[in-house]
Structures are given as structure tokens and as C-alpha cells.
C-alpha positions as CSV (number, residue, x, y, z in Angstrom):
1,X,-45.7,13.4,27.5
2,X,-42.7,12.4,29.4
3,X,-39.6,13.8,29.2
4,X,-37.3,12.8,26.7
5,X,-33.3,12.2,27.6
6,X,-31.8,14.0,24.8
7,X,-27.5,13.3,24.0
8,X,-25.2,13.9,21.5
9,X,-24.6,11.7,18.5
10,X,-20.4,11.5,20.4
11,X,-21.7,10.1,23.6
12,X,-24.1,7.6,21.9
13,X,-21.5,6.4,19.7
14,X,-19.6,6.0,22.7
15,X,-21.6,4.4,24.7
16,X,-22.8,1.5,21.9
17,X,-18.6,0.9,21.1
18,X,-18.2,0.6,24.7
19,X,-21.4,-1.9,25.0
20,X,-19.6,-4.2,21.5
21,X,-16.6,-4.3,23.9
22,X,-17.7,-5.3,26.4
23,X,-19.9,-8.5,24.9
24,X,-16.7,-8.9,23.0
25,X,-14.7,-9.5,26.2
26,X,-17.7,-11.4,27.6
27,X,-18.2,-14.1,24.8
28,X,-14.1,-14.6,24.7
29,X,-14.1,-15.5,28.2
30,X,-17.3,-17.7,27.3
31,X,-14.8,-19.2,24.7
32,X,-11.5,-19.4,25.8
33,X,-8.6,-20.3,22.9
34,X,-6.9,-23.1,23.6
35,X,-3.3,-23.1,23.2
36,X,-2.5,-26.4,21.7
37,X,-5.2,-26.5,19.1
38,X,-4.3,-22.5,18.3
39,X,-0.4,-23.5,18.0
40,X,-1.3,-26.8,15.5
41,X,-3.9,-24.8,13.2
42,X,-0.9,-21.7,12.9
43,X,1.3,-24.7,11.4
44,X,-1.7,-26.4,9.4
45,X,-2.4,-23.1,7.8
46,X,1.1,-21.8,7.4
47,X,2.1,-24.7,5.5
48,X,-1.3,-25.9,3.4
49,X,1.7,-25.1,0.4
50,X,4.8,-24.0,0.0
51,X,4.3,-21.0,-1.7
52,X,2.2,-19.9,1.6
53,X,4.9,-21.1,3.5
54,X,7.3,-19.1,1.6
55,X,5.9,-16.1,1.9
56,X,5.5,-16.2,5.8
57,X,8.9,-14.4,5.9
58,X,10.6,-11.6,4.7
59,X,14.2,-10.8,4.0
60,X,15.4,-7.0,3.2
61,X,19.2,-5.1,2.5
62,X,19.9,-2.6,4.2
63,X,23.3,-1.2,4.6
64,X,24.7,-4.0,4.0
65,X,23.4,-6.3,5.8
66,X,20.0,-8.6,5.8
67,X,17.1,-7.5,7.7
68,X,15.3,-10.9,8.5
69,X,11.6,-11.6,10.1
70,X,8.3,-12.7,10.1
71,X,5.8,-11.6,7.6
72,X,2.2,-10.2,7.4
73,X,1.1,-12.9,5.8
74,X,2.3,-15.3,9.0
75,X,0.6,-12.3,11.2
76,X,-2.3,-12.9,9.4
77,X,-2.1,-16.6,9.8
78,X,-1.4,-16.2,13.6
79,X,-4.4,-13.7,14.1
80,X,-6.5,-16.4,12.6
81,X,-5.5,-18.9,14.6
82,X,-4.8,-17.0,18.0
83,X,-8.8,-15.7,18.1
84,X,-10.3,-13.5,20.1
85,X,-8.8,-10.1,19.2
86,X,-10.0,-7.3,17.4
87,X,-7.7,-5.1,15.2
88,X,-8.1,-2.1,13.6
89,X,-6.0,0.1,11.3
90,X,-6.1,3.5,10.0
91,X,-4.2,6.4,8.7
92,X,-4.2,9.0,11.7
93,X,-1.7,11.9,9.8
94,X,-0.6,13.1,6.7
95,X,1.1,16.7,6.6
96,X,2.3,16.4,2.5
97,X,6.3,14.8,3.8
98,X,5.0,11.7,5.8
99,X,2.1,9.6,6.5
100,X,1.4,7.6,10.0
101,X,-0.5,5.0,9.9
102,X,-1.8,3.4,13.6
103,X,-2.9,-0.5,14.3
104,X,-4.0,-1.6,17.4
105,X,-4.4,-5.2,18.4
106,X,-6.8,-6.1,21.1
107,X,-6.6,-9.6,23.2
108,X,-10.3,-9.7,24.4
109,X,-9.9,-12.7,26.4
110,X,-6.9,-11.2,28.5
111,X,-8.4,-7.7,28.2
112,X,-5.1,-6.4,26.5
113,X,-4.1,-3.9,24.4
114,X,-1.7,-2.9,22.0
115,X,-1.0,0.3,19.7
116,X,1.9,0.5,17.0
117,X,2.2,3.4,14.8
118,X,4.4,3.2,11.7
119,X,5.1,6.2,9.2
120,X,6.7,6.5,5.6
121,X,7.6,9.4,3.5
122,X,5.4,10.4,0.4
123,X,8.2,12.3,-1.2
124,X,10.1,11.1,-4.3
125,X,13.9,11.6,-4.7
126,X,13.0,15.5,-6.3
127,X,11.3,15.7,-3.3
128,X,8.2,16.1,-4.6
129,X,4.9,15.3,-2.8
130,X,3.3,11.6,-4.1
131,X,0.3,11.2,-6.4
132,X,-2.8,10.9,-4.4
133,X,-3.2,7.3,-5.6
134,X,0.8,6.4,-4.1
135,X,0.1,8.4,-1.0
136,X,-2.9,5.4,-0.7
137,X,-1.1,3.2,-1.6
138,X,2.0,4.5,1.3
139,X,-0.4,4.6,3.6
140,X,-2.1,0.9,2.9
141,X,1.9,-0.3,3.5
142,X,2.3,1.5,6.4
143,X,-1.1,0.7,8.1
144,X,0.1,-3.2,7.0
145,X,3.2,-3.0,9.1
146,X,1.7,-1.7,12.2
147,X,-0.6,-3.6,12.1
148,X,1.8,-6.8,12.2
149,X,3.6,-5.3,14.4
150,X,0.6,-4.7,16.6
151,X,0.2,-8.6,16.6
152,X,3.3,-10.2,17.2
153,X,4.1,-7.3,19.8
154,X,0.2,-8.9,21.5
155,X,1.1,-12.7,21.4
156,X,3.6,-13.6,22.9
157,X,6.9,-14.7,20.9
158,X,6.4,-18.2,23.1
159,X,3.3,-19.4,20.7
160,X,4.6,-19.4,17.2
161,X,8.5,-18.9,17.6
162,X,9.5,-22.6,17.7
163,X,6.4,-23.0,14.8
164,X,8.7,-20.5,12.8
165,X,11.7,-22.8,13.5
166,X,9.6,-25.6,11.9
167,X,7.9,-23.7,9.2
168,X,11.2,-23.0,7.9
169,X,12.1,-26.6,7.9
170,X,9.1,-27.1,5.5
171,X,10.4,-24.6,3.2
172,X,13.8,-25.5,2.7
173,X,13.9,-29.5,3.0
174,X,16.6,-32.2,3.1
175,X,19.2,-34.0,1.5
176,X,18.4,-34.1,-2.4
177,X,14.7,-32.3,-1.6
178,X,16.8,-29.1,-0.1
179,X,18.8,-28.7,-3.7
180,X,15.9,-29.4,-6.0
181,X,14.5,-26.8,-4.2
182,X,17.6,-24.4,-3.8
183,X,17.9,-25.0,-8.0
184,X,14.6,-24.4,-8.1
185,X,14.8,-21.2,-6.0
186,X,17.8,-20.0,-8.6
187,X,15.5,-20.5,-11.2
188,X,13.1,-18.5,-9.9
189,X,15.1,-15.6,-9.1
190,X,16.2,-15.2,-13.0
191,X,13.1,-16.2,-14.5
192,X,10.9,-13.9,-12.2
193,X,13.3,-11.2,-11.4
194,X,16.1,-11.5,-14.3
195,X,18.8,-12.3,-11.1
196,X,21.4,-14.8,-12.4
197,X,22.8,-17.0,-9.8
198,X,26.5,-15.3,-10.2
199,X,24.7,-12.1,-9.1
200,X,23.2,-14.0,-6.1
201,X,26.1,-15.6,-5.2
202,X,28.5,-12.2,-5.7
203,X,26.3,-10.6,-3.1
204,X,26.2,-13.3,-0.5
205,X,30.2,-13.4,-1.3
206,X,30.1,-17.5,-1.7
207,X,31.6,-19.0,-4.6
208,X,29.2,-21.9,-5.5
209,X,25.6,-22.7,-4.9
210,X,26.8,-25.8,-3.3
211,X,27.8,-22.9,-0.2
212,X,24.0,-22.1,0.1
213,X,23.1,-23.2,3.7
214,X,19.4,-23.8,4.9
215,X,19.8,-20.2,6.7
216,X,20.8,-18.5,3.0
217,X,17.9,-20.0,1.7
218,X,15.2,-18.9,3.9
219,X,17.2,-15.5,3.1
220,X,17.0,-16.2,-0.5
221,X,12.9,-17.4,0.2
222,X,12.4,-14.0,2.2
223,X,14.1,-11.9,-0.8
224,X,11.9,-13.2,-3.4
225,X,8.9,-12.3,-1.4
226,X,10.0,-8.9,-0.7
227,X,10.6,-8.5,-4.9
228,X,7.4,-9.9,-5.3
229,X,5.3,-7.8,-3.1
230,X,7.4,-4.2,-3.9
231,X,8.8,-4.2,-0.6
232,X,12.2,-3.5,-2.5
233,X,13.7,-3.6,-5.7
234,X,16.7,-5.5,-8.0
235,X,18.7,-2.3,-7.6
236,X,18.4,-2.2,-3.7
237,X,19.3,-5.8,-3.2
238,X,22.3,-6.7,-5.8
239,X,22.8,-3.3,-7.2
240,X,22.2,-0.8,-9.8
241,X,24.6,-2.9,-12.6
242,X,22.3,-5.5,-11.9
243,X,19.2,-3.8,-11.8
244,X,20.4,-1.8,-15.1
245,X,20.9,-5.1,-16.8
246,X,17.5,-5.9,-16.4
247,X,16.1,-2.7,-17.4
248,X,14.0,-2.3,-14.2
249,X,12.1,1.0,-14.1
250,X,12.5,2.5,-11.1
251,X,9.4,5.3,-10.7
252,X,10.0,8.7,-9.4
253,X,6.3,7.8,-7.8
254,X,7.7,5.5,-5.3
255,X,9.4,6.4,-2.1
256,X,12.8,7.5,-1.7
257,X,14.2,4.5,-0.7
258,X,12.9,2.9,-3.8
259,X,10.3,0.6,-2.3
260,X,7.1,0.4,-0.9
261,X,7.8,-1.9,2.5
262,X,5.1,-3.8,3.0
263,X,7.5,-5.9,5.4
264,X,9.6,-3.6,6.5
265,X,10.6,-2.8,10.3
């Protein structure tokens, strides 16, 4: 009988990831993107409606001022359309105070790599440790915004910034379309969040709707998806009056911040 090569279950593993990789980097270079077609399908897809549209972007308070940007959900879109990466995320630490969650974003065809970590407390305002479900759930939010972060850190801002520019367009509208939608917006905000349009417009400090600019809208667009999605909270972004008015129930199970930031920088 011949002699058997005998190796660990470590170098095996190894050796087969290494092998994917490498026929992953092989068949991308087979199948190159192609910019153009990449850049029209991240527009098709972004606006197939508005409510996709609308949730490409995110807006968040934070002392005082508005923390603006681009989505998961338009990473997502972008991934998609971009091709030939592979991504991964997972939760690498979790010592009882914080959990760090990792993403890393691979361009096959360009053989580059990127690695984002993001980590979020798991403590509640008694500073008490989270319920093992939350601390999942923390972790899940966490591992979301490296992971965006990953991808828009991997293509360069020269794709899909100017496609931002116009996706925006396609939110907000003109002329009479741009104030259906803006009343429609206001509507929105106090039928699904029980926000009245004198509490929007005392915290953006303008005196009529008619002051609502394109810019305050996609603000107002990247609120709602924030309030939707937990991201933050009535009492975060117009203040605990309001908040109290509405009788939202703020947990003692969610961070101590008062959101979960699926969005969040």
C-alpha cells in the first residue's frame, strides 16, 4: 500500500478557500463588469419605485445637527449591480459591554480588498447587559453597517455619486409633483409616526411648509426611513415632549442611545 499524505482538517480548509478564490478571481477576469451597464442597472434598480428609492438614504440627529448618507439598502443595490465581489460578515467580539461586528468586501476582478469593523454597546441606560435575543439583534445592525461601509469604502464614490444626485431627483420631484409629494411626506410622518407638521417644522426652525426645500426633503425622506427601520426614535429626532405626546415606549432593551442604527456612521 502506498503511503498516504495525512494533514489537518486547518490546512485543508485552507487550501480549498484558497482554491474558491482563486477560480473566483479567475472567472471575474473571464467576465469583466462593464461600467456603463453597471452604472444604468444601479439607477434601474434604485428607482423600480419610490418607496425603494426612498429608502436608499438615511437621515439621523445627532447633537444637533443631521447626519446625512447613503443607505444599506443603496449598498445593497450597488453590490448587485457592481458584480464580482464577495462579502462576508460576522460578529468577531463580544466581552458583555460591546459587540464588534467585521465585513469585508472583496473586488475579485481588481483583486482588492477591504475590511470595516463597526461596534455598538449592549448595555441599557441601568447599564445592564442586553437580552441574548437584543445582543443578536445589536450585532445583526452592526455587522449591516460594516458591511456598507465595506462597500462604498471598495467602489469608488466616482460610480454611483452623481446616480445619488439623480436618485434623489426621483424622490423629491418638480413643480406641483414636489408638493403633492412634500404633503404627502407630512402626512406620512403623523399618520405613521404621530409627528405633526408644527413639530417638523419647529425642529428644522422654518415657519411654513412652503420653506421645505428639495434638500429638507430628502432629510425629511431619510428620517422617515431611519423611524421606520429603528435606527432612531420620535424622542431622538424632535424631542421627548413630542415623543411623550405620542406615548412611544422607549425599552430599557435597546441601546443607550435609544436606537438600534442600522444606518448609522
Amino acid at each position: 500500500m502506498e503511503n498516504l499524505q495525512i494533514i489537518n482538517s486547518t490546512e485543508a480548509l485552507e487550501a480549498i478557500n484558497r482554491t474558491e478564490i482563486d477560480i473566483s478571481i479567475s472567472t471575474a477576469k473571464r467576465f469583466p463588469r462593464e461600467l456603463e451597464k453597471s452604472r444604468d442597472e444601479i439607477y434601474k434598480l434604485a428607482t423600480a419605485s419610490r418607496e425603494t428609492a426612498e429608502a436608499c438614504f438615511y437621515a439621523l440627529p445627532r447633537a444637533g445637527k443631521t447626519i446625512e448618507g447613503p443607505s444599506v439598502r443603496l449598498a445593497e443595490i450597488i453590490n448587485y449591480s457592481w458584480g464580482n465581489i464577495n462579502s462576508a460578515v460576522r460578529v468577531v467580539s463580544n466581552d458583555g459591554k460591546k459587540i464588534v461586528s467585521q465585513a469585508v468586501a472583496h473586488d475579485l476582478e481588481r483583486n482588492n480588498r477591504v475590511m470595516k469593523e463597526v461596534s455598538r454597546s449592549i448595555l441599557n441606560k441601568q447599564g445592564q447587559t442586553f437580552t441574548s435575543d437584543m445582543q443578536i439583534v445589536t450585532g445583526n445592525a452592526a455587522g449591516a453597517i460594516a458591511w456598507r461601509n465595506a462597500i462604498f469604502t471598495l467602489i469608488p464614490n466616482a460610480v454611483w455619486v452623481d446616480i445619488q444626485d439623480r436618485i434623489q431627483k426621483f424622490i423629491v420631484g418638480d413643480g406641483k409633483e414636489m408638493k403633492k409629494r412634500r404633503d404627502a411626506l407630512l402626512k406620512k410622518f403623523e399618520t405613521d409616526h404621530g409627528v405633526k407638521t408644527e413639530d417638523i417644522l419647529k425642529r428644522l426652525k422654518l415657519v411654513s411648509v412652503d420653506d421645505i426645500t428639495d434638500k429638507i426633503m430628502i432629510q425629511l425622506f431619510g428620517l422617515d426611513t431611519a423611524l421606520r427601520e429603528g435606527t432612531t426614535n420620535v424622542a431622538d429626532a424632535f424631542g421627548a415632549s413630542v415623543a411623550k405626546t405620542n406615548s412611544q415606549d422607549l425599552s430599557d432593551d435597546t441601546p443607550e442611545d435609544g436606537k438600534l442604527p442600522l444606518t448609522d456612521k
